[in-house]
NUTOR-545686 format. One record per residue (C-alpha): residue number from 1; z, y, x; residue in three letters. Coordinates in steps of 0.05 Angstrom, whole numbers. Example, Ala and Ser with C-alpha at 12.3 -4.5 7.8 and 13.67 -1.06 7.14 Angstrom:
<pts>
<num 1; up 156; north -90; east 246; residu ALA> $
<num 2; up 143; north -21; east 273; residu SER> $
</pts>
This chain:
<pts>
<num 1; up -210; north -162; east -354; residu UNK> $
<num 2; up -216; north -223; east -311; residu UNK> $
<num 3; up -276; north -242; east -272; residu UNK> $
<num 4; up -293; north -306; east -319; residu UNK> $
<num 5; up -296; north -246; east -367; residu UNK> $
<num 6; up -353; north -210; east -358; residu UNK> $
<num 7; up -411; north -200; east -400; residu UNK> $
<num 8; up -472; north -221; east -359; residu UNK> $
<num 9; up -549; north -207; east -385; residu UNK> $
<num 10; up -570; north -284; east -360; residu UNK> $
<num 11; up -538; north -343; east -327; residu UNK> $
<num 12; up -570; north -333; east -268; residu UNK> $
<num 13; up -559; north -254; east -265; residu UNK> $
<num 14; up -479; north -274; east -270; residu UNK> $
<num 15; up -480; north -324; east -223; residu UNK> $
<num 16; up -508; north -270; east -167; residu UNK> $
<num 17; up -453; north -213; east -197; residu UNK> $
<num 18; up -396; north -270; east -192; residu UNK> $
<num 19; up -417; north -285; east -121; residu UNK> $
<num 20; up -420; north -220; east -100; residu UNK> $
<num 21; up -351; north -209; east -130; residu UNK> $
<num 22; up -324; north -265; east -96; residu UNK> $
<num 23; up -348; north -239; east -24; residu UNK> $
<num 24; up -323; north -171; east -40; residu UNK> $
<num 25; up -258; north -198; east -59; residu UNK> $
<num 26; up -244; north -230; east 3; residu UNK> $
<num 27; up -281; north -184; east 49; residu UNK> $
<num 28; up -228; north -137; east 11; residu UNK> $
<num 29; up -165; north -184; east 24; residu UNK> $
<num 30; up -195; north -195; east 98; residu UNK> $
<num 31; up -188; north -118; east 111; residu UNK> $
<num 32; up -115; north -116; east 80; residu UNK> $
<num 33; up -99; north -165; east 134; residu UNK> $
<num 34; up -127; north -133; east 186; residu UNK> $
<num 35; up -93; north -65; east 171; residu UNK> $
<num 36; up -28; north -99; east 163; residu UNK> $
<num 37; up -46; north -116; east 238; residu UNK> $
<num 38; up -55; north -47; east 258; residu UNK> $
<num 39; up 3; north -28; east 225; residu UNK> $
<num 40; up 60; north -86; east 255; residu UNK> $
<num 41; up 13; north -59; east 335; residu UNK> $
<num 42; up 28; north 12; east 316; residu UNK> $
<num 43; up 106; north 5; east 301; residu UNK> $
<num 44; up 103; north -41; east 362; residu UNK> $
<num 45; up 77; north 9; east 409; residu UNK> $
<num 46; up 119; north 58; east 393; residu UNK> $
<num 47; up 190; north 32; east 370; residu UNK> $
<num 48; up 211; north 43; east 440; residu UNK> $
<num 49; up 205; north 109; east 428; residu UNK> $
<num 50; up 240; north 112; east 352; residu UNK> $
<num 51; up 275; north 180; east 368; residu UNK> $
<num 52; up 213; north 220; east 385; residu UNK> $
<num 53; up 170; north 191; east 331; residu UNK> $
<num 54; up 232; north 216; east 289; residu UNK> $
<num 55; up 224; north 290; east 324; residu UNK> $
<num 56; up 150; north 282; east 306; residu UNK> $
<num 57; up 145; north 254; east 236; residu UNK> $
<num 58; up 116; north 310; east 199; residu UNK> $
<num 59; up 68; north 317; east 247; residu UNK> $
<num 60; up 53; north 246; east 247; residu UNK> $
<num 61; up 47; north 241; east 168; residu UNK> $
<num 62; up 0; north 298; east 168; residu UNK> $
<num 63; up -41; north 256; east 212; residu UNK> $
<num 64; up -41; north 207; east 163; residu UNK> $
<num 65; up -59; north 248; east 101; residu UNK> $
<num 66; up -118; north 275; east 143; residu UNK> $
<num 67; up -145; north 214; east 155; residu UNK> $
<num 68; up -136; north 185; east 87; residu UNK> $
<num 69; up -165; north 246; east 40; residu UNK> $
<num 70; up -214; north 268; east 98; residu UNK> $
<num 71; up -231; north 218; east 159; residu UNK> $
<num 72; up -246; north 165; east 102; residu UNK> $
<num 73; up -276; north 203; east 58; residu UNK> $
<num 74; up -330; north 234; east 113; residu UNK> $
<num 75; up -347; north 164; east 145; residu UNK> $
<num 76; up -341; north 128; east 76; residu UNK> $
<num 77; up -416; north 93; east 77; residu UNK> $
<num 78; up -415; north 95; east 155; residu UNK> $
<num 79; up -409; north 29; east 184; residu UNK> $
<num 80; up -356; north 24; east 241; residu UNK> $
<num 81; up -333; north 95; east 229; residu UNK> $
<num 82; up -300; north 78; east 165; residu UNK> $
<num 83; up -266; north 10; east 187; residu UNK> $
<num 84; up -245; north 55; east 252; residu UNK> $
<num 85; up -218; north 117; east 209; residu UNK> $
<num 86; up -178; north 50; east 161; residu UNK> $
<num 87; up -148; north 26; east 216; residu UNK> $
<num 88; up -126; north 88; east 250; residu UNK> $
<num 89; up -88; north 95; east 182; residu UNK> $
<num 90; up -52; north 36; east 181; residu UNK> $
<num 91; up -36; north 46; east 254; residu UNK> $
<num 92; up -6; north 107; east 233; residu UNK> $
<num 93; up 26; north 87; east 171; residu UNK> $
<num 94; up 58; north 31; east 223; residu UNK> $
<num 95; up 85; north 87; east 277; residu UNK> $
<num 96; up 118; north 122; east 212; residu UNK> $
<num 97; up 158; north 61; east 196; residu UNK> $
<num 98; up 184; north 62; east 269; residu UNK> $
<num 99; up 252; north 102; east 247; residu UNK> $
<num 100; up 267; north 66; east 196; residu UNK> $
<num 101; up 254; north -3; east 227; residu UNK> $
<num 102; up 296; north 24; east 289; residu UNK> $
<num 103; up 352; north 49; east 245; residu UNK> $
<num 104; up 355; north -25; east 203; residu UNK> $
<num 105; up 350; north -57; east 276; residu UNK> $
<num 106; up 407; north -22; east 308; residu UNK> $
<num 107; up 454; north -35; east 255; residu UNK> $
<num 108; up 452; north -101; east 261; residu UNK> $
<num 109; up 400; north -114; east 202; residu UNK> $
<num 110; up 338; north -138; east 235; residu UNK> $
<num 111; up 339; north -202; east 190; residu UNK> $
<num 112; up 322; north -143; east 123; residu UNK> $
<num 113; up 256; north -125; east 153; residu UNK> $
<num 114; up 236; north -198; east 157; residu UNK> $
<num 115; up 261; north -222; east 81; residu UNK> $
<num 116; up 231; north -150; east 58; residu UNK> $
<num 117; up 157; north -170; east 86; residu UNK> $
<num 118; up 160; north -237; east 54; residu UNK> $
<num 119; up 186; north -210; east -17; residu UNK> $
<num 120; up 130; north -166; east -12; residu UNK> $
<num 121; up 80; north -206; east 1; residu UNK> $
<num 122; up 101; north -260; east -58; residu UNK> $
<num 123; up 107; north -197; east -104; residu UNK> $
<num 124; up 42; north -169; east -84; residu UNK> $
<num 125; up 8; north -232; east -87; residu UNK> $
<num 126; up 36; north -250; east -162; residu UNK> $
<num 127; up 20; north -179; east -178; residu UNK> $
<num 128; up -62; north -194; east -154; residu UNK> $
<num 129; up -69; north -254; east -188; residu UNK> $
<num 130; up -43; north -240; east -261; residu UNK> $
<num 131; up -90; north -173; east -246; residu UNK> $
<num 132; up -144; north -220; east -236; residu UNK> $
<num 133; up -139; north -270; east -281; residu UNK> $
<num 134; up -108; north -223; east -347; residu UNK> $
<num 135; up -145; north -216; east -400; residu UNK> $
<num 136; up -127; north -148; east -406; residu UNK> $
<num 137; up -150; north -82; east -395; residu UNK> $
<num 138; up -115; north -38; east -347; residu UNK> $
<num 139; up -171; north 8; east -332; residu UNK> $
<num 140; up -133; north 65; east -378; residu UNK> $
<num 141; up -67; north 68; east -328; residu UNK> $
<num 142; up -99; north 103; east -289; residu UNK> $
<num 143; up -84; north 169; east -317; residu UNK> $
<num 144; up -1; north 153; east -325; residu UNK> $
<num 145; up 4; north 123; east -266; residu UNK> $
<num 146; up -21; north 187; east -226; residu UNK> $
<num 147; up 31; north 234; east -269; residu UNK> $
<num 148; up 84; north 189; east -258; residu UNK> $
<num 149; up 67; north 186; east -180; residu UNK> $
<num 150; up 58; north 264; east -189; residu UNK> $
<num 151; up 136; north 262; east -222; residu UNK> $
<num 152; up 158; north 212; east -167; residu UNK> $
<num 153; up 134; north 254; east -102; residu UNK> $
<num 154; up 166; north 320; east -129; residu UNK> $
<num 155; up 228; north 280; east -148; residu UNK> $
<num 156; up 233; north 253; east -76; residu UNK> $
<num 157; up 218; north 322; east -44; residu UNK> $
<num 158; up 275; north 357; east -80; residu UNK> $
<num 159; up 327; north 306; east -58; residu UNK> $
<num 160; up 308; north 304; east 4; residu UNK> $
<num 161; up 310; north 388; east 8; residu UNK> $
<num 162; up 360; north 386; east -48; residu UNK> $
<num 163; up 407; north 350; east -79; residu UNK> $
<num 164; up 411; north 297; east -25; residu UNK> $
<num 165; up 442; north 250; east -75; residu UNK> $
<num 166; up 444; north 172; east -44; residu UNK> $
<num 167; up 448; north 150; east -118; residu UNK> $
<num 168; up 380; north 189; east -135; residu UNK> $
<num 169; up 347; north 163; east -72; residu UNK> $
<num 170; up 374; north 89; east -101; residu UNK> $
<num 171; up 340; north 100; east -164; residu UNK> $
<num 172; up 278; north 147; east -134; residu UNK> $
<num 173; up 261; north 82; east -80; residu UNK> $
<num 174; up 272; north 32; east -143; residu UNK> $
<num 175; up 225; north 72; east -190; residu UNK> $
<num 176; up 176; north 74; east -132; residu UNK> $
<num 177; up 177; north -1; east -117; residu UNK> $
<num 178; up 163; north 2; east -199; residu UNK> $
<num 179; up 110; north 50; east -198; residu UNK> $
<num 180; up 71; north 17; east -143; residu UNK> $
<num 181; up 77; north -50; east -162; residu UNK> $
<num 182; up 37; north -29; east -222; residu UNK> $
<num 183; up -9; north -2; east -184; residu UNK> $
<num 184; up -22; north -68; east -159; residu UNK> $
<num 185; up -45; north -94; east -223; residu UNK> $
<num 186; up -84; north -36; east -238; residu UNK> $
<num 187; up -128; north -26; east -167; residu UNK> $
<num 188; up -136; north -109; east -162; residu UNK> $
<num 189; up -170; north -114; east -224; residu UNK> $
<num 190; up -206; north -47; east -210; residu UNK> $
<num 191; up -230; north -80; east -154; residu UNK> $
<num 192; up -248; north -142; east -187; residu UNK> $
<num 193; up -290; north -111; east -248; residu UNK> $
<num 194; up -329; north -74; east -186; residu UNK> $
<num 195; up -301; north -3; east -182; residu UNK> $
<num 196; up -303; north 2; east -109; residu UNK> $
<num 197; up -368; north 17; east -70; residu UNK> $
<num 198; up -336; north -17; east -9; residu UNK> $
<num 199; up -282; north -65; east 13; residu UNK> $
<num 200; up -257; north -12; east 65; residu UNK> $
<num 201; up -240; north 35; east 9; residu UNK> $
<num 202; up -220; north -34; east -39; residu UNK> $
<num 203; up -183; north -39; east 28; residu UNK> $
<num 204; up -144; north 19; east 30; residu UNK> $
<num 205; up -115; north 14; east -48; residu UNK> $
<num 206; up -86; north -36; east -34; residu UNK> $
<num 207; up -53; north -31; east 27; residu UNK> $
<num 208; up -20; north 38; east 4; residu UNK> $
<num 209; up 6; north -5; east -63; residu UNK> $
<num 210; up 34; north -50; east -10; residu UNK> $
<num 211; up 62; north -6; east 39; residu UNK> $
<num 212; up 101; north 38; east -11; residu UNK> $
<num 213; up 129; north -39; east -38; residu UNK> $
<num 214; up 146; north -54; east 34; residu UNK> $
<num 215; up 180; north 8; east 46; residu UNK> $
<num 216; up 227; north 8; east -18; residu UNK> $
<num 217; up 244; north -67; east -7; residu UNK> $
<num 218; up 267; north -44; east 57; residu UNK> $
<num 219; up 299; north 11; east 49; residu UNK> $
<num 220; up 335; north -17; east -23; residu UNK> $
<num 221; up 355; north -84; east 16; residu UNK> $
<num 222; up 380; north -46; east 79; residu UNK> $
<num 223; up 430; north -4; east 30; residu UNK> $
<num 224; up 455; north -61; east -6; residu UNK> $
<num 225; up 454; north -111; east 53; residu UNK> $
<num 226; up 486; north -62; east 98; residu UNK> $
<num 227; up 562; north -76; east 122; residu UNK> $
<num 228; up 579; north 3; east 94; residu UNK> $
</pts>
């Protein structure tokens, strides 16, 4: 449903709920920026040193799922801890990129990284504002959309262990680009019809729907603009 939508009990009640909205909105959008900051300083920091995140990356992505089902979780309500635990994320989520920035870099594709953040962020921000302004009802995705992600993750895991097939991985990476950009739609106008308690965790929805688009436009338009 879009905002204008909304069935308020008096003018003046709706007025206050569509300000509040509003604020939350872009406190929301403020905090998506910011990680995205955090993110391009943590593969900065550390893309001199592409081979050892490499060695680490386990490691480092159990960092990350730590601090996204437990560090935010534990300071959610907890002014200061939560924004530090949301940016410690994304700063993660950012040294994780590193090999695969490093890898798109050294073959001579550094341009891909640059026309794969800027397709993202047009396709994200179409995605938010049909979300927004739809008349629709997306609140019942939910449910598919976690199966399918359920489907996606086990799919991925057993060709990497696998099959290693380059044609699965093609259509795995596509399907995820997919999935997520649905996702999109489906957390913006959660956020708008006021499903979030706060923007940090508003915040964080988005930026993983993002970040997964970010990192299938990458990796799709370093296979099909690479020289091989």
């Amino acid at each position: 449903m879009a905002l204008y939508d909304r069935d308020y009990t008096s003018a003046e009640t709706g007025y206050v709920q569509e300000g509040a909205s509003v604020t939350f909105m872009k406190q929301t959008y403020q905090l998506l920026a910011a990680s995205m900051i955090a993110a391009a300083a943590g593969a900065y920091a550390t893309m001199d040193h592409a081979a050892l995140v490499m060695q680490y990356k386990w490691f480092i992505f159990g960092a990350e799922l730590l601090v996204l089902f437990f560090g935010l979780s534990m300071t959610r309500g907890k002014a200061g801890l939560n924004l530090a635990m949301l940016f410690l994320f994304t700063f993660l989520t950012g040294v994780s990129l590193v090999p695969l920035l490093a890898t798109l870099i050294n073959a001579g594709n550094g341009a891909v990284i640059g026309n794969a953040f800027l397709m993202t962020a047009v396709l994200f921000g179409a995605l938010s504002l049909f979300a927004i302004n739809s008349r629709s009802d997306f609140s019942s995705w939910g449910k598919p959309l976690f199966i399918t992600l359920i489907v996606v993750i086990i799919a991925s895991l057993v060709n990497y262990f696998l099959l290693q097939s380059p044609i699965m991985h093609i259509v795995i990476t596509a399907g995820i680009l997919l999935l997520f950009s649905i996702f999109t739609i489906y957390d913006t106008q959660n956020i708008a019809n006021g499903a979030y308690d706060s923007p940090v965790d508003a915040a964080v929805s988005l930026y993983i729907d993002f970040l997964n688009m970010f990192t299938a436009l990458l990796q799709l338009l370093g296979i099909f603009g690479g020289d091989d």
